[in-house]
C-alpha positions as CSV (number, residue, x, y, z in Angstrom):
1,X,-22.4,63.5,176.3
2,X,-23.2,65.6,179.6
3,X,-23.4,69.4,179.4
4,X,-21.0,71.3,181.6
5,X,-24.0,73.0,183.1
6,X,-25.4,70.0,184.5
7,X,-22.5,68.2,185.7
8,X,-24.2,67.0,189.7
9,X,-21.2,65.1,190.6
10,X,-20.6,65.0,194.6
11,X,-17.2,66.1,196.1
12,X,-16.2,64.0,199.4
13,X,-17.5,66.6,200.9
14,X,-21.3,66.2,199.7
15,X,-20.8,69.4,197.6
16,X,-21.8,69.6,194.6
17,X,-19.4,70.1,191.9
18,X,-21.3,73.4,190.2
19,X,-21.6,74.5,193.7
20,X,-17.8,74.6,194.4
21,X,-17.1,75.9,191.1
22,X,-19.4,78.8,191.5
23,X,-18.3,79.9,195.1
24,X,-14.6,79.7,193.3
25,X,-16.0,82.0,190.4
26,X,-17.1,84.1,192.6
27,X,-14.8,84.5,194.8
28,X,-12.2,85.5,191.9
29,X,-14.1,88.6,191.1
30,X,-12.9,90.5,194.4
31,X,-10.7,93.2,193.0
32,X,-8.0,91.9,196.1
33,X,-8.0,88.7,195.6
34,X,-7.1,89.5,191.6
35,X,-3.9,91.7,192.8
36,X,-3.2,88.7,194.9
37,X,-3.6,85.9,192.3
38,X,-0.9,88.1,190.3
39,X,2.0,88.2,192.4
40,X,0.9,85.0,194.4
41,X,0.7,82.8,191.5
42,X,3.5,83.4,189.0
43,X,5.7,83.4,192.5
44,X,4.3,79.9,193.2
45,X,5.0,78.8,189.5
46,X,8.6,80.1,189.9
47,X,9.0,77.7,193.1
48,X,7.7,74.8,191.3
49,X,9.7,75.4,188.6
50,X,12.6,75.9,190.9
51,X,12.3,72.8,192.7
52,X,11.2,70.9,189.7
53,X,14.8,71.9,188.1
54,X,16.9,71.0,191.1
55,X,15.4,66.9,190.7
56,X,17.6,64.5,188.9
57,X,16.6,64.0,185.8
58,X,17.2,61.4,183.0
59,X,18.3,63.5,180.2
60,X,19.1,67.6,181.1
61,X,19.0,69.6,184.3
62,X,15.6,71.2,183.9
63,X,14.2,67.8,182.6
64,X,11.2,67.8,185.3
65,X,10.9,71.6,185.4
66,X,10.2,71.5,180.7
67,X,7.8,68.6,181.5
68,X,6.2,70.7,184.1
69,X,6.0,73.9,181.8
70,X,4.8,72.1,178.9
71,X,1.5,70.3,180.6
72,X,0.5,73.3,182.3
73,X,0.6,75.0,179.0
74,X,-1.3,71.9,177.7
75,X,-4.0,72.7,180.0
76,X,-4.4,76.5,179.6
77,X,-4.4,76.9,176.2
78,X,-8.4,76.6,176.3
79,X,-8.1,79.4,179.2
80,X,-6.7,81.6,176.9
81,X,-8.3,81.5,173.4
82,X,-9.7,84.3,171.8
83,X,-13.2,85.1,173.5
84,X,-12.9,82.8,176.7
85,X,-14.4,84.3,179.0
């Protein structure tokens, strides 16, 4: 199994992978672009969702927009465990 801290996987760009990632952790340590990221992104989510819920769906209205909700949850429940950092 490969260690996160030596993943040297190219982007299409010819980037490394650990490079991008650390520009992006970097990046998201500017007190402005914080304050951004919380009203940018739960507006974003809202749109999505919004859009999401106005699809036809198989079962209920809101079908797409639950499915939505539930996999992003899926994927940031690691995020946000006690002590992530």
């Amino acid at each position: 199994m490969t260690d996160n801290a030596t993943v040297t996987t190219s982007t299409p760009s010819g980037r490394k992978l650990q490079d991008w990632l650390s520009e992006y952790a970097e990046s998201h340590q500017n007190p402005f672009n914080k304050k951004i990221h919380q009203v940018c992104v739960p507006v974003i989510m809202l749109t999505v969702l919004g859009l999401l819920a106005s699809v036809p769906a198989p079962f209920f209205v809101g079908f797409w927009a639950v499915v939505f909700v539930l996999l992003a949850g899926a994927c940031h429940v690691p995020v946000f465990r006690p002590g992530a950092a």
